[in-house]
N, CA, C and O atoms as a printed pandas DataFrame, in Angstrom:
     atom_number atom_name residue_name chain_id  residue_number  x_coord  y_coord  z_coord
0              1         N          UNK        A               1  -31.166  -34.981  -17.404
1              2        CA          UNK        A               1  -30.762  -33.642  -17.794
2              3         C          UNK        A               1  -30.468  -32.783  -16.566
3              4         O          UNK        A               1  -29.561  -31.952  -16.521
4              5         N          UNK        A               2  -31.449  -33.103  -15.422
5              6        CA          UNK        A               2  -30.726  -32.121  -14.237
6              7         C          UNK        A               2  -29.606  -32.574  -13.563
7              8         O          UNK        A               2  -28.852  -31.799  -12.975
8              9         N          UNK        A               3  -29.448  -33.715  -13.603
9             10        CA          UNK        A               3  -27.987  -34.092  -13.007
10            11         C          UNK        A               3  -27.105  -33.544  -13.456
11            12         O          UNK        A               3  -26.164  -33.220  -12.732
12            13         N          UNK        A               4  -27.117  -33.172  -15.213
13            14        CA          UNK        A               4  -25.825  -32.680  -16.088
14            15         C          UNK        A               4  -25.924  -31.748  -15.642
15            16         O          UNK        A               4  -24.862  -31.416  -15.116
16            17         N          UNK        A               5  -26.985  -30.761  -15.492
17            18        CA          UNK        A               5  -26.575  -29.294  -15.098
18            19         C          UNK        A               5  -26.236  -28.829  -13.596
19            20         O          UNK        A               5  -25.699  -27.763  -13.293
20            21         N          UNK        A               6  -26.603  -29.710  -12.829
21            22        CA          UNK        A               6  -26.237  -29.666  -11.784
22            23         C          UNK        A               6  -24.660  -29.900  -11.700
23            24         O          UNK        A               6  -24.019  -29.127  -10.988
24            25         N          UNK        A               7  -24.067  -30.808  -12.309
25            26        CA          UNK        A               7  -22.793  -30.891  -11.999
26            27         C          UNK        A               7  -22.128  -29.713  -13.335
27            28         O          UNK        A               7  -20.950  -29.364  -13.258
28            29         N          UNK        A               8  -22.628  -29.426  -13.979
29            30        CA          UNK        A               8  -22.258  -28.496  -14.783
30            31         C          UNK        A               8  -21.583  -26.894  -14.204
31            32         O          UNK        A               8  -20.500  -26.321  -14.320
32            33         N          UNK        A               9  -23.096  -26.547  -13.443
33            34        CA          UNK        A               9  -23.318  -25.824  -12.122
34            35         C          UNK        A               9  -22.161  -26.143  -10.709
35            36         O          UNK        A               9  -21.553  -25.188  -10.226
36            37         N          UNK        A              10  -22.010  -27.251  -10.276
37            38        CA          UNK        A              10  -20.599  -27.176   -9.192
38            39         C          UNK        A              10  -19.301  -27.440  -10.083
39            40         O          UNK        A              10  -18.185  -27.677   -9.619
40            41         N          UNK        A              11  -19.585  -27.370  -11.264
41            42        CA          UNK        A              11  -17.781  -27.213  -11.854
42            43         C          UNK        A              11  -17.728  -26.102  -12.091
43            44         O          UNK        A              11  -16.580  -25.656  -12.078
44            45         N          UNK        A              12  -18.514  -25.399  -12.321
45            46        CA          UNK        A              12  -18.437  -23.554  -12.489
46            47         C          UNK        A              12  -18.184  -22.900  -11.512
47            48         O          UNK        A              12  -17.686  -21.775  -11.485
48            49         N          UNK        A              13  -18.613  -23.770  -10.360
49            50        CA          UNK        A              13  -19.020  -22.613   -8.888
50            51         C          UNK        A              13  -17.449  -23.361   -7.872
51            52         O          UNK        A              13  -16.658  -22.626   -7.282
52            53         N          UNK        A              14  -17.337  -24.832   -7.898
53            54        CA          UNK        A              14  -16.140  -25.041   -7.936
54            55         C          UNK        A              14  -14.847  -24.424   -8.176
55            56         O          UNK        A              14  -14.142  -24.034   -7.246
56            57         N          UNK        A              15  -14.372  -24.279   -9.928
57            58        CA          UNK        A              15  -13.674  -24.114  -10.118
58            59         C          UNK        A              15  -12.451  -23.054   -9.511
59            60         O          UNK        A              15  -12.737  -21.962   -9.022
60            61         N          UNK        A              16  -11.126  -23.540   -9.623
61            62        CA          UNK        A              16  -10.409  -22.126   -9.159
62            63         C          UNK        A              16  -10.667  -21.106   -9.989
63            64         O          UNK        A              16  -10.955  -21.458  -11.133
64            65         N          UNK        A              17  -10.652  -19.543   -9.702
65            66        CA          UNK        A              17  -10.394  -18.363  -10.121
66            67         C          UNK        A              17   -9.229  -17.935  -10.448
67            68         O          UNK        A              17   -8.645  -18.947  -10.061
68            69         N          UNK        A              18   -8.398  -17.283  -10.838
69            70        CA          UNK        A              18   -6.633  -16.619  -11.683
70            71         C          UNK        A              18   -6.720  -16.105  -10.485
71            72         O          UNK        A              18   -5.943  -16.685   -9.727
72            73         N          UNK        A              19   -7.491  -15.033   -9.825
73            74        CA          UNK        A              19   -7.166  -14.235   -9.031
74            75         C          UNK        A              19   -7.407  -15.006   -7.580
75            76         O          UNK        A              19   -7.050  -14.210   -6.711
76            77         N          UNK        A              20   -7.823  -16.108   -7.040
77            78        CA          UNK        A              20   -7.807  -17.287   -6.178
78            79         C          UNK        A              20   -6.464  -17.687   -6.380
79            80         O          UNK        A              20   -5.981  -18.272   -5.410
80            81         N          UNK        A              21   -5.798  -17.557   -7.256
81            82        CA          UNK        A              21   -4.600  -18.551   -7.172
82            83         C          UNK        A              21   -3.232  -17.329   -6.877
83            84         O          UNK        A              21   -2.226  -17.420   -6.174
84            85         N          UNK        A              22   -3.578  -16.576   -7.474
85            86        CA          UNK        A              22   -2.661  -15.387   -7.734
86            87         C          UNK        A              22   -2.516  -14.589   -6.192
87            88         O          UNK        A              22   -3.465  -13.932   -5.765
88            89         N          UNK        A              23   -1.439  -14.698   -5.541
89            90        CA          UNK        A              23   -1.052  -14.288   -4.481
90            91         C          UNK        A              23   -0.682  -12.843   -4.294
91            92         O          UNK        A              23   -0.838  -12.330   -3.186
92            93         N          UNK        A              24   -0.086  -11.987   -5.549
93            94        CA          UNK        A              24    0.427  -10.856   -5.593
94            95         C          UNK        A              24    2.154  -11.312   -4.965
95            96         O          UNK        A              24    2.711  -12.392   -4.770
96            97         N          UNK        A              25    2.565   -9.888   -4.804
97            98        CA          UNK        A              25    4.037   -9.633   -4.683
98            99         C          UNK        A              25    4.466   -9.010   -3.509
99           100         O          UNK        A              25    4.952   -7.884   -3.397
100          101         N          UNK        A              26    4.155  -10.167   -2.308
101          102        CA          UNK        A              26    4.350   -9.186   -1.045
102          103         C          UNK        A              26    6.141   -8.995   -0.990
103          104         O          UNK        A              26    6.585   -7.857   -0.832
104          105         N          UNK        A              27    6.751   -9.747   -1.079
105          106        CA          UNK        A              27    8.327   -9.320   -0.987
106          107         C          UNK        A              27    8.475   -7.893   -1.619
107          108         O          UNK        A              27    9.172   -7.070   -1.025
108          109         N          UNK        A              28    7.830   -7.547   -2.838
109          110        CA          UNK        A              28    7.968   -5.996   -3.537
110          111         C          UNK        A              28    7.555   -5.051   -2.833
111          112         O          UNK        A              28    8.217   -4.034   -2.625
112          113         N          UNK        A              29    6.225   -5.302   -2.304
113          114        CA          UNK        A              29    5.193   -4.111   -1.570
114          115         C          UNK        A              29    6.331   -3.986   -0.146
115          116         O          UNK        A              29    7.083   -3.014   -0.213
116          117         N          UNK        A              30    6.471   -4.781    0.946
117          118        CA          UNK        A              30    7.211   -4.336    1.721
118          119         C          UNK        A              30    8.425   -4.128    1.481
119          120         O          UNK        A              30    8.888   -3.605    2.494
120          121         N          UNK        A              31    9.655   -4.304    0.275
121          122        CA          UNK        A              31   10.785   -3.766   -0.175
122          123         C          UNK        A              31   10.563   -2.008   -0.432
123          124         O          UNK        A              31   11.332   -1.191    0.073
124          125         N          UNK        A              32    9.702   -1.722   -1.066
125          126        CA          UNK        A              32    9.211   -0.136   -1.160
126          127         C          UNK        A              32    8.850    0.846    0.418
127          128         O          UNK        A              32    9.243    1.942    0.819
128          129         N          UNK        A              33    7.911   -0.212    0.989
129          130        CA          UNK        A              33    7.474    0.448    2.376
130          131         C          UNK        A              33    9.059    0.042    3.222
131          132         O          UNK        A              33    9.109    0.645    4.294
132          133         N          UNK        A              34    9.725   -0.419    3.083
133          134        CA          UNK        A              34   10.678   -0.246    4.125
134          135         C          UNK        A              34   11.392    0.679    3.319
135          136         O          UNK        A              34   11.696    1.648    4.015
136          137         N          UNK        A              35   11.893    0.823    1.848
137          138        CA          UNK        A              35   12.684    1.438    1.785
138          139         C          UNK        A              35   12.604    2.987    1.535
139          140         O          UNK        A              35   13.428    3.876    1.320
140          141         N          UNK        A              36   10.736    2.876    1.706
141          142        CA          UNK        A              36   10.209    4.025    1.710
142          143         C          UNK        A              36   10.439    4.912    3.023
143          144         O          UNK        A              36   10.666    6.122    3.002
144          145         N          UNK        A              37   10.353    4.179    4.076
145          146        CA          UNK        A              37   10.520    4.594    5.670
146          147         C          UNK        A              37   11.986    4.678    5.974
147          148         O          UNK        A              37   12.181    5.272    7.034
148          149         N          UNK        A              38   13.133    4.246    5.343
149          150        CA          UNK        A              38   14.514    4.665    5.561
150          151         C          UNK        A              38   15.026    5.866    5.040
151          152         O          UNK        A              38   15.821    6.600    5.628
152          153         N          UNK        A              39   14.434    6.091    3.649
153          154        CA          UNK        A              39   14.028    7.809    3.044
154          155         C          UNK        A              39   14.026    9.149    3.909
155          156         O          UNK        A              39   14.583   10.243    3.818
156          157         N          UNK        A              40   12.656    8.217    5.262
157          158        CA          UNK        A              40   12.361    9.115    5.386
158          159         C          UNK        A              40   12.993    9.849    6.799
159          160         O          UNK        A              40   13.078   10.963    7.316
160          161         N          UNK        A              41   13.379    8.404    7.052
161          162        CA          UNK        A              41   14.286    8.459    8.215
162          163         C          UNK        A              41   15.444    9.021    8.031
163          164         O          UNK        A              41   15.832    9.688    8.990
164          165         N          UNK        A              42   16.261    8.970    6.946
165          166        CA          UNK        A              42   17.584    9.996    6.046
166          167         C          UNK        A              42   16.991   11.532    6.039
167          168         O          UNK        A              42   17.184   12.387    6.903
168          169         N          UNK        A              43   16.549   11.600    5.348
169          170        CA          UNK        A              43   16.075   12.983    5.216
170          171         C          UNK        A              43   15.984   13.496    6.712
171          172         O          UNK        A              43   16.748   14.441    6.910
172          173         N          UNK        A              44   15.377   13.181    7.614
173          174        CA          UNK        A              44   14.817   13.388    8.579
174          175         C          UNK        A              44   16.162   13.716    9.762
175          176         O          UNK        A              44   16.192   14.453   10.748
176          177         N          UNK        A              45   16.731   13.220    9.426
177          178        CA          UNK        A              45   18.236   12.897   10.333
178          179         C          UNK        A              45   18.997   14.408    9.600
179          180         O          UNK        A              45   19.439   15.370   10.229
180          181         N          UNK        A              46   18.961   14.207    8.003
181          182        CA          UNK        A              46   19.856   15.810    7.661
182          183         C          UNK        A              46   18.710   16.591    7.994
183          184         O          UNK        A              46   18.750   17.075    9.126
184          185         N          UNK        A              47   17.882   16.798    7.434
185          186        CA          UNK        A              47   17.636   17.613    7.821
186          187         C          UNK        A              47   16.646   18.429    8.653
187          188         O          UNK        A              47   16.083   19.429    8.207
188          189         N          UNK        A              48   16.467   17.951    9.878
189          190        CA          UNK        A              48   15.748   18.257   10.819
190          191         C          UNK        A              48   15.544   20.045   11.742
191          192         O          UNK        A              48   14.674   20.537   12.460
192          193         N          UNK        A              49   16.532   20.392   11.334
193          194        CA          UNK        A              49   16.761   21.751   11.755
194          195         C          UNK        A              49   15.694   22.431   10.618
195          196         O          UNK        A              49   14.736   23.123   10.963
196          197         N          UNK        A              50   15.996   22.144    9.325
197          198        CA          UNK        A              50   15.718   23.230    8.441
198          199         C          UNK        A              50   13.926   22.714    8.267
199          200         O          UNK        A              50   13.157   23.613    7.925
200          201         N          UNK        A              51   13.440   21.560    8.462
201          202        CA          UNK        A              51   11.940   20.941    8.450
202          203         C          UNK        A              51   11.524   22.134    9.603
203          204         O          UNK        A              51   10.846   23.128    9.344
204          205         N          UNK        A              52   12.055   21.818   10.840
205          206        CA          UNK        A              52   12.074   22.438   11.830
206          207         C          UNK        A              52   11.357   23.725   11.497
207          208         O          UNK        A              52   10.136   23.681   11.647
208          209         N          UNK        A              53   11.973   25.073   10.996
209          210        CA          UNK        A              53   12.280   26.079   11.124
210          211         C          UNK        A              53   11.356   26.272    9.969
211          212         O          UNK        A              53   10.519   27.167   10.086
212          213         N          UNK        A              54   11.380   25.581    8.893
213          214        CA          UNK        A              54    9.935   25.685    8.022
214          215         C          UNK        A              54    8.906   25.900    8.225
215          216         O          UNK        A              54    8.218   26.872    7.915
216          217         N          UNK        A              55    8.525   24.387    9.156
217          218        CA          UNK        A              55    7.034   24.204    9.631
218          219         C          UNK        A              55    7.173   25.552   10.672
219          220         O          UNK        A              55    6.238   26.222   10.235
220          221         N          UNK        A              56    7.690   26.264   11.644
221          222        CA          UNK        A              56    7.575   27.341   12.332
222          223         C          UNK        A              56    7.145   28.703   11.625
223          224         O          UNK        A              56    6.513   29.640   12.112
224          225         N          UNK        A              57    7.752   28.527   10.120
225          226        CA          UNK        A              57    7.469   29.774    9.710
226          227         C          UNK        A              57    6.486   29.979    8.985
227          228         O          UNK        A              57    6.151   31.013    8.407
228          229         N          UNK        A              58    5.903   28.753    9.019
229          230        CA          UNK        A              58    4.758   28.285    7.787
230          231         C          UNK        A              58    3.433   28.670    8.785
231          232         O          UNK        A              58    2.556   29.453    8.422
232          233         N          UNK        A              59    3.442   27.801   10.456
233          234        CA          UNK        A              59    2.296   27.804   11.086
234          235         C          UNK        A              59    2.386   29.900   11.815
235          236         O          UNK        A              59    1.460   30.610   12.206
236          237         N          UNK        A              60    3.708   30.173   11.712
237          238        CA          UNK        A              60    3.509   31.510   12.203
238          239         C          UNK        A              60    2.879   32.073   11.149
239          240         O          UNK        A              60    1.713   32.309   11.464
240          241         N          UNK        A              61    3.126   32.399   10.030
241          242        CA          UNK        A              61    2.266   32.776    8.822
242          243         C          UNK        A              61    1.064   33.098    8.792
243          244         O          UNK        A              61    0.507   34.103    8.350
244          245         N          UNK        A              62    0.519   31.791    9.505
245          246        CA          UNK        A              62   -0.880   31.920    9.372
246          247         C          UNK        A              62   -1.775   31.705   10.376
247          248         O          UNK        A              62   -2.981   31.459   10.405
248          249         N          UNK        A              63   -0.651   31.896   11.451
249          250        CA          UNK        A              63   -1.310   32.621   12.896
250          251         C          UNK        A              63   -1.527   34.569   13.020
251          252         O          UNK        A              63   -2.400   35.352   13.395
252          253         N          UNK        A              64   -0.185   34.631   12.466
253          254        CA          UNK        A              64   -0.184   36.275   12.581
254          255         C          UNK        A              64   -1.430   36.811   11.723
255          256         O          UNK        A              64   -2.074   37.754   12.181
256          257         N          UNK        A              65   -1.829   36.181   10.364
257          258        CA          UNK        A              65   -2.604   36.728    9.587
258          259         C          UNK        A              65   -4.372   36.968    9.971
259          260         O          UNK        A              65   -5.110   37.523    9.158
């Protein structure tokens, strides 16, 4: 009887897991982060003057106050 449970016991502790086998979707995750960082790099390219002149009027704001 302990032999059965013993091997009962390393086929349980053995066995693969779904999530052991399951790799996820790295081609997706870095398709988003790159095409997340070209976004930001666009934006960034138009409009850099007006970010610019924002953040200036935003941190003067709440220096003068």
């Amino acid at each position: 009887m302990s032999l059965l449970l013993t091997r009962m016991l390393l086929a349980f502790v053995l066995k693969p897991r779904p999530a052991a086998r399951e790799r996820g979707d790295v081609p997706g995750w870095v398709l988003i982060t790159v095409m997340t960082a070209g976004l930001v790099v666009a934006i960034w390219a138009v409009a850099a003057d007006q970010l610019k002149a924002m953040l200036e009027r935003a941190l003067d704001s709440v220096t003068n106050k």
